[in-house]
C-alpha positions in Angstrom: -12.6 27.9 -49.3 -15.5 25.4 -49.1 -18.1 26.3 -46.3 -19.4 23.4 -44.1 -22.0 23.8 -41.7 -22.8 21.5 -38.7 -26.2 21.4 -38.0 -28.9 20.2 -35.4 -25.6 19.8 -32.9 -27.8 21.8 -30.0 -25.2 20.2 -27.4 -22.4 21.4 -28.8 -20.2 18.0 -29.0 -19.8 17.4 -32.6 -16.7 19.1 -33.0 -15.1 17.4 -29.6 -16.4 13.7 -30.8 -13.6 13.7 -33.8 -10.4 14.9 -35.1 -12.0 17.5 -37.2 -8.3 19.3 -38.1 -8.2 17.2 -42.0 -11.4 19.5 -42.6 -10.6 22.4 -40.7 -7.3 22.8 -43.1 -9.8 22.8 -46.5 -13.1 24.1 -45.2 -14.7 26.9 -43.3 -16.4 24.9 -40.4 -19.1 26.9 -38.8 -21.7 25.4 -36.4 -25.6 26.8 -37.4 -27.1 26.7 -33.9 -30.8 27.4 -34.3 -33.8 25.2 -34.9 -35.6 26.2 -38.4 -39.1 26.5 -38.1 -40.1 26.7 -41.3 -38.5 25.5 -44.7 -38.0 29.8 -45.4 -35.6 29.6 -42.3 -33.7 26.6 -43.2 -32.8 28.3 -46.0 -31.8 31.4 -44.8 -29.4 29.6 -42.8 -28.1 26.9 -45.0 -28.0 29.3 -48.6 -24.4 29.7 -48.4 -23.1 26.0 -47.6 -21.9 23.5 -50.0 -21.2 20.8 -46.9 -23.9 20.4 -44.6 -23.0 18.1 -41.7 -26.3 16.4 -40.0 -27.0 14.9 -36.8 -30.1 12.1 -37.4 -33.1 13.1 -38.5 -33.5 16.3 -36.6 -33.5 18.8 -39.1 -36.1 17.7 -42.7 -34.3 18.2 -45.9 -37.7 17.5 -48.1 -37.4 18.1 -52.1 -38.2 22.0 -51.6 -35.4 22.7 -49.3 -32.9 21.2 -51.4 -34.0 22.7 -54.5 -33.2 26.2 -52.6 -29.7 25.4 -51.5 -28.2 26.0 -55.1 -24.8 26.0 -53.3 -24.9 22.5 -51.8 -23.0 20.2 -53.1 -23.0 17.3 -50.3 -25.4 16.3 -47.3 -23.3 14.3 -44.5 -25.9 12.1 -42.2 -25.8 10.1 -39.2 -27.3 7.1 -38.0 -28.4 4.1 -40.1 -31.0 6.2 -41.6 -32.8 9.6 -42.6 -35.9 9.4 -43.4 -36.5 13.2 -43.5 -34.3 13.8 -46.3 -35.4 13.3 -49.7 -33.0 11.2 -51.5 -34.7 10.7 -55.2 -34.9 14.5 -55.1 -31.0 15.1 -54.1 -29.9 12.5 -56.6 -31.9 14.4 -59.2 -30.2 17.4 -58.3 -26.6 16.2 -58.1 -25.8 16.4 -54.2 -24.2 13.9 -52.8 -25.4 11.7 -49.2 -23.4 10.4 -47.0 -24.1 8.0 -44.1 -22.4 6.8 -41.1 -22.3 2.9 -40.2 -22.9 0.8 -38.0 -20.4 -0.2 -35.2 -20.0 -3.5 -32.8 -22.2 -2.2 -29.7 -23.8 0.9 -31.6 -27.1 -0.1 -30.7 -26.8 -0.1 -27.4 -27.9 3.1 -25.9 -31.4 2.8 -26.7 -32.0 -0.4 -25.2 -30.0 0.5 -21.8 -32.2 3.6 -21.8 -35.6 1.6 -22.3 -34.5 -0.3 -19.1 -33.8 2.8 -17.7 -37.4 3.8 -18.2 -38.4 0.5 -16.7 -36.6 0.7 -13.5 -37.2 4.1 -13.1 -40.7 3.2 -13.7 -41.2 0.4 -11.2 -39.4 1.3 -8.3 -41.1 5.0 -8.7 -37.1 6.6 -9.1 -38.2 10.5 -10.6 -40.5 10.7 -7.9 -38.7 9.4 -5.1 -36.0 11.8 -5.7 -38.4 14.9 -6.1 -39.7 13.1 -2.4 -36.7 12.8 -0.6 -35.0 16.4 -2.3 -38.5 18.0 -0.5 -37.5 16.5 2.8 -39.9 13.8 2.5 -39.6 10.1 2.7 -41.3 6.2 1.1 -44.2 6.7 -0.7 -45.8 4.0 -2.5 -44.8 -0.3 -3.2 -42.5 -0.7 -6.2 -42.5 -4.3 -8.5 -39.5 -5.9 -10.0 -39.1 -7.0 -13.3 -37.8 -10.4 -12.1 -41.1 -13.2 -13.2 -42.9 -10.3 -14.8 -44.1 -10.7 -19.1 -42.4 -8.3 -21.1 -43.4 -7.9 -24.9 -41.7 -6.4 -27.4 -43.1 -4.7 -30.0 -40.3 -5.3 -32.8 -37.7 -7.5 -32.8 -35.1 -6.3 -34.9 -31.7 -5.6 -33.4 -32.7 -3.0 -31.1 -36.0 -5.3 -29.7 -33.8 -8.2 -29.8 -30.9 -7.0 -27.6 -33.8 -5.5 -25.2 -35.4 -8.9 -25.3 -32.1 -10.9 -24.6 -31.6 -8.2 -21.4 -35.0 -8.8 -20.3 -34.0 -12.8 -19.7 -31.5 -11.6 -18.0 -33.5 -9.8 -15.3 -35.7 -12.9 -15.4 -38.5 -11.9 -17.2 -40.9 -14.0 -19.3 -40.5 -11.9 -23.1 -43.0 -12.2 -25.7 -43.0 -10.5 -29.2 -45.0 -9.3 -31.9 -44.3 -7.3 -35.3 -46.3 -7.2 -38.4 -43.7 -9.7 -40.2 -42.5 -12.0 -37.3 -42.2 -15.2 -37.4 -41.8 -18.0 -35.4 -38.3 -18.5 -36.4 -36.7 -15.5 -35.5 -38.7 -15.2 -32.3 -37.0 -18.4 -31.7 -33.6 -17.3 -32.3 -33.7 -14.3 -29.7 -35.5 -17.2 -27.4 -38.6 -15.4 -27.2 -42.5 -16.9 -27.9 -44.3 -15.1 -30.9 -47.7 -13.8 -29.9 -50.1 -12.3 -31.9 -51.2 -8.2 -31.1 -53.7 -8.3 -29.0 -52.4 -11.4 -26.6 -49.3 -9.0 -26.2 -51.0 -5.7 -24.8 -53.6 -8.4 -22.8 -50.9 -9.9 -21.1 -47.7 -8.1 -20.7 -46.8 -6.4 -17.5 -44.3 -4.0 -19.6 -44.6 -2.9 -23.5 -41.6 -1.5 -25.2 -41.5 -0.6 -28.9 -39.1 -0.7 -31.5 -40.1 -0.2 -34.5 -39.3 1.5 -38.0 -41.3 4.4 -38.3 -43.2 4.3 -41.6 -46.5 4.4 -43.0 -47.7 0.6 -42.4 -46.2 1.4 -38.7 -47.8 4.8 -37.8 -50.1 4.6 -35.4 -49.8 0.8 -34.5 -50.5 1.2 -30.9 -53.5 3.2 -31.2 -56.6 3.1 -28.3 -57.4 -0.1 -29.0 -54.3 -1.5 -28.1 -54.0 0.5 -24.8 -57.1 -0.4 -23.8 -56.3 -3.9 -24.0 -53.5 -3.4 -20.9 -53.7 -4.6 -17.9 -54.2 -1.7 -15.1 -51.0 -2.7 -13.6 -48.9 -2.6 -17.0 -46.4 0.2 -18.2 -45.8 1.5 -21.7 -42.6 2.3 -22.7 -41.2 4.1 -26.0 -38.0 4.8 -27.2 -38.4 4.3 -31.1 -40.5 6.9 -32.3 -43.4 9.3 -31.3 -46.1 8.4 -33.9 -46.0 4.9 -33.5 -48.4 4.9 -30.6 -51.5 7.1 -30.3 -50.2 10.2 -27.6 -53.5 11.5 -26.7 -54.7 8.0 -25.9 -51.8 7.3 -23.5 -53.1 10.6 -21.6 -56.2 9.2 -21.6 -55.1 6.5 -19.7 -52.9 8.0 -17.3 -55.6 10.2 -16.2 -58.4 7.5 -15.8 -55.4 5.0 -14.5 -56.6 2.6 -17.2 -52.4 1.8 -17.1 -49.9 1.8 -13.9 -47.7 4.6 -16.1 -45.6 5.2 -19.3 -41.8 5.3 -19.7 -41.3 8.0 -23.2 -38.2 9.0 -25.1 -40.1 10.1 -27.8 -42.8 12.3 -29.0 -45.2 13.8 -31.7 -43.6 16.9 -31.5 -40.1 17.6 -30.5 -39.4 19.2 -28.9 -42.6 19.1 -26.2 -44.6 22.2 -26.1 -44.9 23.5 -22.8 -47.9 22.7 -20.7 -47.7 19.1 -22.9 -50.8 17.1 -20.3 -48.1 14.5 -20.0 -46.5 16.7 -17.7 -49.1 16.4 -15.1 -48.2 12.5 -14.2 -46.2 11.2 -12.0 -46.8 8.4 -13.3 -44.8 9.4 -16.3 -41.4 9.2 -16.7 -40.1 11.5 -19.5 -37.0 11.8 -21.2 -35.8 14.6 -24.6 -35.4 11.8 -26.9 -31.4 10.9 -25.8 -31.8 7.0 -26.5 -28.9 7.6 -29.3 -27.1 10.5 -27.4 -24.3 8.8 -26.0 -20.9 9.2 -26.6 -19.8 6.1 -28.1 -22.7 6.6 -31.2 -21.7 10.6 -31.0 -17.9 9.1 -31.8 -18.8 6.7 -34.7 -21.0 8.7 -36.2 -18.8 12.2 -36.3 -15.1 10.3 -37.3 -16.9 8.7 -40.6 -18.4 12.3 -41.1 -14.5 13.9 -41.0 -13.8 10.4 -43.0 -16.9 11.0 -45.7 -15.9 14.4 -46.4 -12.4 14.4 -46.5 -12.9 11.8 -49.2 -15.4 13.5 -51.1 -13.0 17.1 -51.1 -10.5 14.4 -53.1 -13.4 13.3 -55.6 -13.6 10.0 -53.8 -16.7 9.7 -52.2 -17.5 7.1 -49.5 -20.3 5.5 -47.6 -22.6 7.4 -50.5 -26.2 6.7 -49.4 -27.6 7.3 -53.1 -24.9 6.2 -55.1 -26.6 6.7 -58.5 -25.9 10.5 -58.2 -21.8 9.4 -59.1 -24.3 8.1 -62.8 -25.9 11.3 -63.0 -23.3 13.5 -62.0 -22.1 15.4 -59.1 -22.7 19.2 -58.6 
């Protein structure tokens, strides 16, 4: 019988998110619960699988891994992309990828979340509930959004649904990404600005972006030090897009009011990670996309992807030259 492993499913809900039976009646479904620390591991682990079921990007599947999984015969991914796995090299070796789509709403919990951050951020929540849980009471002047600039660093659909939220709380939104233009700014009914005016003037910063070489590192020091001592800094796109060490910086000489993080250079955090000494920031395990509804969509087209794939009719293939070069 066909071995499939779920992977990277450290919350155990892959297998309650979809009727799983169509690929429990052909396959040996076993969940692989550990995090590999090195590519050695991953092997280890994933030697005997010819299905390997993925959740995002968690788990790398660079050229070397996949060249040591002789057994594998198809990758099933979630989310819009995965930019961790090494598609030219699993085309060249005949194993199949495939994806999950996108649904009406699917982009929704990482924009809720970044308002989350927000709010939790200017009214002081975390730390008002650590207060009050110590028997302790107000401490401290929260803001409102309501009047105050937010900019948005990326306007795509995630940045544009944030930005169309934001004028709904009454705040002023400005944008900026390396390729926006006046046009589509318009269109969300937001004013283009360039870089700097954004991190000069903003009273909030959220980013979401598309991590990728032009885009690593885009808010660096320079840009933080642009901010306003009364603006926040919030992230829930990707870790390496903004310069960690220099948001530490900042918190500790209270160059910025605080920052709002989904998302970090390493994941998970290290313990004793300095951004644990603020209370000024408000930290979250990178659970933007971990909500049911995206759980759902993405685990039903997995059960979809391989059931058609175990009758020789792949779908949603994300390199669909391997069906040219031929399949394992």
């Amino acid at each position: 019988m066909t071995r499939l492993a779920i992977i990277d499913d450290t919350l155990n809900a892959a297998l309650s998110m979809a009727d799983w039976s169509p690929v429990q009646a052909r396959c040996q479904v076993e969940r692989v619960d550990r995090h590999f620390g090195s590519v050695d591991e991953a092997v280890a682990a994933l030697e005997p699988y010819e299905i390997i079921s993925t959740l995002r990007e968690r788990t790398p599947f660079p050229a070397e891994l996949l060249r040591r999984l002789p057994n594998l015969r198809l990758i099933c991914t979630t989310g819009h992309m995965h930019r961790t796995l090494d598609h030219a090299a699993a085309t060249e070796l005949g194993i199949a990828v495939s994806g999950s789509v996108d649904r009406p709403g699917g982009h929704q919990g990482t924009p809720e979340l970044a308002f989350g951050l927000m709010i939790s951020l200017a009214r002081r929540i975390p730390f008002n509930d650590r207060r009050i849980r110590q028997g302790l009471w107000q401490s401290g002047v929260g803001v409102t959004l309501a009047k105050k600039t937010l900019g948005v660093v990326g306007l795509g659909k995630i940045g544009s649904t944030v930005a169309r939220v934001a004028q709904a709380f009454g705040m002023n939104v400005i944008a900026w990404s390396p390729n926006l233009t006046d046009e589509r700014a318009s269109a969300v009914g937001v004013r283009r600005v360039d870089k700097d005016e954004l991190f000069r003037s903003a009273d909030f910063i959220t980013v979401h972006l598309i991590l990728g070489e032009r885009t690593r590192g885009i808010v660096g020091r320079r840009e933080i030090g642009l901010m306003k001592p009364t603006a926040y800094f919030i992230n829930t796109a990707r870790g390496p897009l903004a310069d960690e060490d220099a948001l530490v910086d900042a918190l500790r000489e209270k160059r910025i009011a605080g920052v709002g993080l989904d998302v970090y250079h390493h994941e998970p955090m290290e313990a004793g990670h300095p951004l644990y000494a603020f209370d000024t920031a408000v930290l979250t395990p990178h659970i933007g996309y971990v909500v049911e509804d995206s759980f759902r969509a993405f685990y039903e087209d997995t059960v979809e992807n391989i059931v058609s794939w175990l009758d020789g009719k792949p779908l949603r293939l994300r390199n669909p030259e391997v069906l040219r070069k031929g399949l394992r």
